[in-house]
C-alpha positions as CSV (number, residue, x, y, z in Angstrom):
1,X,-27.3,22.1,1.4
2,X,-25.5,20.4,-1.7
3,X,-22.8,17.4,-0.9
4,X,-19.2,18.9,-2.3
5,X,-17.5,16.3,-5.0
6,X,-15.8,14.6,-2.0
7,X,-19.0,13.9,-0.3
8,X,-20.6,12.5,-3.6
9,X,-17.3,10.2,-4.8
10,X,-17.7,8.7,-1.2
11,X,-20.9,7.5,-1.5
12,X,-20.7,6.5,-5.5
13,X,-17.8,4.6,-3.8
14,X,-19.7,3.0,-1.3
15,X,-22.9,2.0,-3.9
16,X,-19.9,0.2,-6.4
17,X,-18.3,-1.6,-3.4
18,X,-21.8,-2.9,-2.1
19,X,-23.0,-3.8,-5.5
20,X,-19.6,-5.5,-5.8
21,X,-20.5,-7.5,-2.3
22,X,-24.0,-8.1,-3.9
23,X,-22.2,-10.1,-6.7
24,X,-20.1,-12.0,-4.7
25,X,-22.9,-13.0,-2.3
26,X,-24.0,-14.7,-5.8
27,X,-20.8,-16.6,-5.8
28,X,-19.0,-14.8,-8.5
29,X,-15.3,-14.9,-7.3
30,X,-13.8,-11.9,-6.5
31,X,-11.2,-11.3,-8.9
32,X,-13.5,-11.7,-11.5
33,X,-15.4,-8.8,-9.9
34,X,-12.4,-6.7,-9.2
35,X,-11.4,-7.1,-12.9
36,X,-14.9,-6.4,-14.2
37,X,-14.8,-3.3,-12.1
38,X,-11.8,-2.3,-13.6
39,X,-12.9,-2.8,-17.1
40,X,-16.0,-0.6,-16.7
41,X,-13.8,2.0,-15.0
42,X,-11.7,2.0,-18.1
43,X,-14.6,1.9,-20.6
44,X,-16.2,4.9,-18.5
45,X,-12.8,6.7,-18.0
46,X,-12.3,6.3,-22.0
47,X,-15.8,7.3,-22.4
48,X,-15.1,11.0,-20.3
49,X,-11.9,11.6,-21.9
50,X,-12.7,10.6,-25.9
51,X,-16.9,10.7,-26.1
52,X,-18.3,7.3,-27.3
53,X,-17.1,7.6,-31.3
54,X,-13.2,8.3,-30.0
55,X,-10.7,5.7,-28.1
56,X,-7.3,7.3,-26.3
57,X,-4.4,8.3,-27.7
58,X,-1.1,6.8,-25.9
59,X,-0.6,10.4,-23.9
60,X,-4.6,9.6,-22.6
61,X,-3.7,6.3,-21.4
62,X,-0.9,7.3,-19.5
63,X,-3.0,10.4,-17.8
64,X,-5.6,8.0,-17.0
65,X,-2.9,5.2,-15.7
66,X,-1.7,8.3,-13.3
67,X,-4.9,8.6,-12.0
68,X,-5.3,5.7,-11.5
69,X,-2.1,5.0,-9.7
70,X,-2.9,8.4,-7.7
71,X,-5.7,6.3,-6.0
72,X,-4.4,3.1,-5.2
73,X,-1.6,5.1,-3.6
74,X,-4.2,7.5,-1.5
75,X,-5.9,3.9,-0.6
76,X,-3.2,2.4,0.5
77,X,-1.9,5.1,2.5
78,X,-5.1,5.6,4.4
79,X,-5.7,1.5,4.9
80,X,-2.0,1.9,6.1
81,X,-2.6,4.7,8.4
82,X,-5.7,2.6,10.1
83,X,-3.5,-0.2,10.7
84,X,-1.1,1.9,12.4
85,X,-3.9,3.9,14.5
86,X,-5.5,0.5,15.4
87,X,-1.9,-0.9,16.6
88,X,-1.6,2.7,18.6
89,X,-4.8,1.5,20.5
């Protein structure tokens, strides 16, 4: 049986957040990784959108900074939900 998309970006998650904990066991601070990881996000999400001869157009950056937003809101909304289940408890 094949993994759907959701199964899949959960585990590419997990692989980016442990290589991300791989580099900070090597004492790279952690807002250098978190802005690394953001860079290569943006080069990749370019990269899907405009092919590797094109760059984005302003309407592209705003479609990707929507996505981007979307995310950080549905991560925040399910760290907030576990701190409320855990105070439930």
């Amino acid at each position: 049986m094949s993994k759907s998309d959701a199964e899949m970006h959960i585990e590419v998650m997990n692989r980016f957040i442990e290589l991300a904990n791989t580099i900070k066991d090597e004492e790279v601070g952690t807002h250098v990784i978190s802005a690394a990881l953001m860079s290569a996000s943006a080069v990749y999400a370019t990269y899907v959108a405009a092919g590797n001869e094109g760059g984005l157009h302003p309407s592209g950056v705003e479609k990707v900074v929507d996505a981007y937003r979307q995310q950080l809101e549905q991560v925040q909304a399910a760290k907030q939900a576990q701190v409320e289940q855990s105070q439930q408890q």
